[in-house]
C-alpha positions in Angstrom: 127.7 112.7 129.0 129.4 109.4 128.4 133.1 109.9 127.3 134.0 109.1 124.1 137.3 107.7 125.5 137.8 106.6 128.9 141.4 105.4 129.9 140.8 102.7 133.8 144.0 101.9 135.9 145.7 101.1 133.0 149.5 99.5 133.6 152.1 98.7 131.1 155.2 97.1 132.0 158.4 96.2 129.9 161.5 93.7 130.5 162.8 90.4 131.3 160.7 88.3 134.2 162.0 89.4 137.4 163.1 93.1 136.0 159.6 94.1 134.8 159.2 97.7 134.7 155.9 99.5 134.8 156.2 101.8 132.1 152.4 103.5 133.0 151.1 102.6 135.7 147.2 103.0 136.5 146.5 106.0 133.6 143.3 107.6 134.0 141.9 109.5 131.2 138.7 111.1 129.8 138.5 112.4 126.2 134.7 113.8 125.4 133.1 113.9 121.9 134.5 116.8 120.1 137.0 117.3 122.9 140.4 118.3 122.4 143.1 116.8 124.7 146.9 117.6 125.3 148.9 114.7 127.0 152.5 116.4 127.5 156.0 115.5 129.1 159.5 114.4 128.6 160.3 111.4 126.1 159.9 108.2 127.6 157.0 109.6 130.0 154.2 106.9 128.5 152.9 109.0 125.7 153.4 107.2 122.5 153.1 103.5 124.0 149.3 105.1 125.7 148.8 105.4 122.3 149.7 102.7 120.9 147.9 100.8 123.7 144.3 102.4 122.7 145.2 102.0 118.9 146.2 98.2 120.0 149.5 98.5 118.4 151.8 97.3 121.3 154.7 95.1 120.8 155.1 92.0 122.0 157.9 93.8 124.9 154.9 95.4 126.1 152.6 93.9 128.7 149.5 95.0 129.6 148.7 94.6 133.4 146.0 95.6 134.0 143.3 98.3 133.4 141.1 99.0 130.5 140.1 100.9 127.3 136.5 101.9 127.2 136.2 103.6 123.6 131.8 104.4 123.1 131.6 101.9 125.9 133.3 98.9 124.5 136.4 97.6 126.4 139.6 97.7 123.4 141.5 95.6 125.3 138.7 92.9 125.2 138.4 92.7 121.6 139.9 90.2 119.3 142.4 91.0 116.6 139.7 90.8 114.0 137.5 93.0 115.6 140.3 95.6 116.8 141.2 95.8 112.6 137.5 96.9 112.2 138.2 99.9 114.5 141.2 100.9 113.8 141.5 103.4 111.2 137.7 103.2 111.5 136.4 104.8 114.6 140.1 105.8 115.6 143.1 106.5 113.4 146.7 108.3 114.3 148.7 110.5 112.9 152.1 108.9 113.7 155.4 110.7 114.9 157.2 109.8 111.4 155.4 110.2 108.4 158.7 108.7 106.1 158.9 105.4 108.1 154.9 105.3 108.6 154.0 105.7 105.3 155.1 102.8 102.6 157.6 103.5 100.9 157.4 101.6 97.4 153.5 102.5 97.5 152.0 105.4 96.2 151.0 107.8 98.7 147.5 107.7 96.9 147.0 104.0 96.9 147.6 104.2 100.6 145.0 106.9 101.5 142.5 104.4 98.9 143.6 101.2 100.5 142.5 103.0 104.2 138.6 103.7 102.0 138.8 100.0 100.8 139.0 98.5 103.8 136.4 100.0 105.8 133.9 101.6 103.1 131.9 99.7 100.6 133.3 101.7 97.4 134.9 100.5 94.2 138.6 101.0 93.4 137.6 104.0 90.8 135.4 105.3 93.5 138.5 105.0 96.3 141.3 106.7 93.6 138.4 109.6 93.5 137.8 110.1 97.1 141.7 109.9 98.0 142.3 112.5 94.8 139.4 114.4 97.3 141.6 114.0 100.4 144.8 115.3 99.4 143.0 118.4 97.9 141.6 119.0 101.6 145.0 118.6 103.6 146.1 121.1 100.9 148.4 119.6 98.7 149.0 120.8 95.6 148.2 119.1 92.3 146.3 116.4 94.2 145.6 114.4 90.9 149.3 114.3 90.0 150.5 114.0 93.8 148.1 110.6 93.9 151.0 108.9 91.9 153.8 109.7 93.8 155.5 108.2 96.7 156.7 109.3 100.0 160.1 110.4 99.5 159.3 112.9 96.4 157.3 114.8 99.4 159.0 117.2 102.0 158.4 116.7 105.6 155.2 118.9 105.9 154.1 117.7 102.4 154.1 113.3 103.8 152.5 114.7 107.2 149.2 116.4 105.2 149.6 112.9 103.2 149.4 110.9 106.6 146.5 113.0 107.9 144.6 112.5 104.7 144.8 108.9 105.8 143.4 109.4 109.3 140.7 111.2 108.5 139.7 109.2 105.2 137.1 107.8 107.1 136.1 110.5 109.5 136.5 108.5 112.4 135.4 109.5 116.3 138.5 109.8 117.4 142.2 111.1 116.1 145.4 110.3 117.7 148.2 112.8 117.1 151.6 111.6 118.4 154.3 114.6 117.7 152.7 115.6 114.3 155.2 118.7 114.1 158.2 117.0 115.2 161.3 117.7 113.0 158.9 120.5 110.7 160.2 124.4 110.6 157.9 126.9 112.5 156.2 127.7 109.6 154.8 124.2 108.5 154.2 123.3 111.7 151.5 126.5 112.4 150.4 124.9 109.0 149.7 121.1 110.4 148.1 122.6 113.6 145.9 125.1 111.5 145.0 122.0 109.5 143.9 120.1 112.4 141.9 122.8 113.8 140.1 123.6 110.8 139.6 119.5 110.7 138.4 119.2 113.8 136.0 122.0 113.4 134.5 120.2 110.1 133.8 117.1 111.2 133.9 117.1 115.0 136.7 114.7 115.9 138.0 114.5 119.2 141.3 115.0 119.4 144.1 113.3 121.2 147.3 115.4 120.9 150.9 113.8 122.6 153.3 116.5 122.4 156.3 118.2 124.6 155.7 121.9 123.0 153.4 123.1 126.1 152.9 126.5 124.0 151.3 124.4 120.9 149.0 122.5 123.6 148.3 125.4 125.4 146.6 127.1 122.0 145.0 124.0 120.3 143.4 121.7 123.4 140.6 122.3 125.5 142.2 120.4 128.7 146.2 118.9 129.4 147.1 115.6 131.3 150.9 115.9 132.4 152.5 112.7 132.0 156.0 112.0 133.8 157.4 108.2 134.2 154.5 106.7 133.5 152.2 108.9 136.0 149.4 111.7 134.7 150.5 114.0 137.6 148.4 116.7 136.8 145.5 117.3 134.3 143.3 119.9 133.7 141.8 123.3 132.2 144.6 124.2 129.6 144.8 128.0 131.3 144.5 126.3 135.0 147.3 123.9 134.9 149.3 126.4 132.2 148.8 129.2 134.0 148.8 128.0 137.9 150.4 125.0 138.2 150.6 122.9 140.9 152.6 120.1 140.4 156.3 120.6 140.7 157.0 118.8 137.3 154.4 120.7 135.1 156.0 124.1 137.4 159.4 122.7 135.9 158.5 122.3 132.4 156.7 125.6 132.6 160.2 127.0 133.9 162.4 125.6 130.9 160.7 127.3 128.1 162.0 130.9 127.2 160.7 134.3 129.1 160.7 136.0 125.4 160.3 134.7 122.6 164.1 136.2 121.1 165.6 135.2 124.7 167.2 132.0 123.0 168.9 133.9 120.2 169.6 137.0 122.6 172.4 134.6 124.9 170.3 133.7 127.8 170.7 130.6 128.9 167.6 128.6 129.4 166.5 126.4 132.4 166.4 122.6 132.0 165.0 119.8 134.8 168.4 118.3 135.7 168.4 114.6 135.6 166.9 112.3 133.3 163.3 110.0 133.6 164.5 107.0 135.0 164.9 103.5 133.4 161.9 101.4 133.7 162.9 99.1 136.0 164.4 101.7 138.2 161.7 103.6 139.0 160.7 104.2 143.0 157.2 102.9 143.9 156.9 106.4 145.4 156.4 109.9 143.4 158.5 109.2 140.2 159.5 112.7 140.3 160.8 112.7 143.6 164.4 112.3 143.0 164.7 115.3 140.4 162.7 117.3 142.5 163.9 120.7 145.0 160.6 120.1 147.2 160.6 116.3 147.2 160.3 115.1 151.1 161.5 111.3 152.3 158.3 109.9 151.8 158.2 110.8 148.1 160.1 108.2 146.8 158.4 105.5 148.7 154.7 106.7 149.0 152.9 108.3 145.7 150.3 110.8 146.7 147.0 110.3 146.0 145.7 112.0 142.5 143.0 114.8 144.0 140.8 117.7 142.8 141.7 121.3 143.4 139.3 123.1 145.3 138.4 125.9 143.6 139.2 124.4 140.0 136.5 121.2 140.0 138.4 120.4 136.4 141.4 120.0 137.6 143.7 117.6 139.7 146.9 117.1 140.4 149.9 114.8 143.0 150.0 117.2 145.5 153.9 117.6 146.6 153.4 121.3 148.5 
């Protein structure tokens, strides 16, 4: 089967000439129809600007270098702006990180969600205010007729990220990008959001593109996880392979920082944490960018990267083998 998605030796760099930085350098990724994929690691790692790249939403900073963006065969990075506008929130919409500075804040949260159906259905403005009513009814907000005429900040933080999902899947596009949708939410809401998702996805079989750093909320929603550090997908796989056995010392050092037991924080124990920090952009080694924050690095890390290969008894799954 032909993926949905498909992500070629795609590089982004950032900076002045002569101080470029490659802030992902030659991304390979696969996203099925229907699937559900975790991409996972530190901030700065190349998450949200991959994103942003396939949603062709990159600043002006950002260069693309090379590569490409096959979404149902077409090339993204090929299209025109005009054409790009037709897909976007079309055939792919995103759930951005922050649903107060996403969503406008002098426009009804209502008109927004009908503004989406008016720009890439053929319905009337009666007919838009109807199906939008519709939407915030299925993302479970309350009052839905009443909630049409208010605007973002009369919402909680849970409340504006059901509003911004509304918006992404007003027109039941292919494919759903979901950069942080829990970030800054209690424990609560955020089993909320995720149980919305699922019960989305399940409805209308959209594949799912889920950018986090909570390993735990991967590890139960996605079908398969692509580690990102620096730039680099260093491992990707199964979610139970690379969750459970590892093989990459960065995904084994994540793994390592969250909490034995799920009372360990509040009990006093002190948790583990990757010392060091990713680097700057233009200070990364052309090697393994892991290499200098990493206890079983050898001399050749930092200046040769190892080739990205399959594990032999997992087919799914590869990783930068650093053993």
């Amino acid at each position: 089967m032909e993926p949905l998605l498909q992500v070629n030796n795609l590089c982004l760099s950032v900076g002045p000439m002569g101080r470029r930085g490659a802030v992902v350098r030659d991304l390979e990724l696969a996203l099925q129809p229907g699937e559900r994929l975790g991409l996972v690691g530190e901030s700065g790692s190349g998450k949200s600007l991959t994103a942003l790249a396939i949603m062709g939403l990159l600043s002006e900073a950002v260069t693309v270098e090379s590569g490409e963006i096959r979404f149902m065969g077409n090339d993204l990075l090929r299209l025109d702006a005009r054409a790009m506008r037709h897909v976007r929130g079309k055939e792919i919409s995103m759930i951005f990180q922050e649903p107060l500075t996403a969503l406008n804040p002098v426009m009804r949260v209502g008109e927004q969600i009908a503004e989406v159906l008016l720009e890439h259905r053929e319905l009337s403005v009666r007919d838009a205010r109807r199906k939008a009513v519709e939407l915030l009814d299925l993302v479970g907000i309350r009052q839905p007729a009443e909630s049409y005429a208010r605007y973002p900040h009369q919402f909680s933080g849970g409340m504006r990220q059901r509003v911004m999902i509304a918006m992404a899947v007003a027109c039941r596009p292919r494919l759903l990008i979901a950069d942080e949708p829990t970030t800054a939410l209690d424990v609560t809401v955020q089993a909320q959001i995720i149980d919305l998702l699922d019960r989305l996805q399940q409805e209308t079989g959209v594949a799912i593109l889920l950018i986090s750093h909570n390993l735990a909320l991967v590890g139960n929603f996605c079908n398969r996880i692509a580690v990102m550090y620096a730039g680099d997908v260093v491992e990707t796989g199964e979610c139970p392979d690379v969750l459970v056995h590892p093989h990459h010392p960065y995904t084994r050092a994540l793994l390592d920082c969250l909490p034995a037991e799920l009372d360990s924080a509040a009990g006093g124990e002190r948790l583990n944490e990757i010392g060091g920090q990713v680097p700057a952009p233009a200070d990364m080694a052309p090697g393994c960018r892991f290499a200098q924050r990493c206890s079983q690095a050898l001399p050749s890390c930092a200046s040769v990267l190892p080739p990205l290969r399959r594990h032999p008894e997992r087919p799914g799954t590869s990783w930068h083998c650093i053993e």
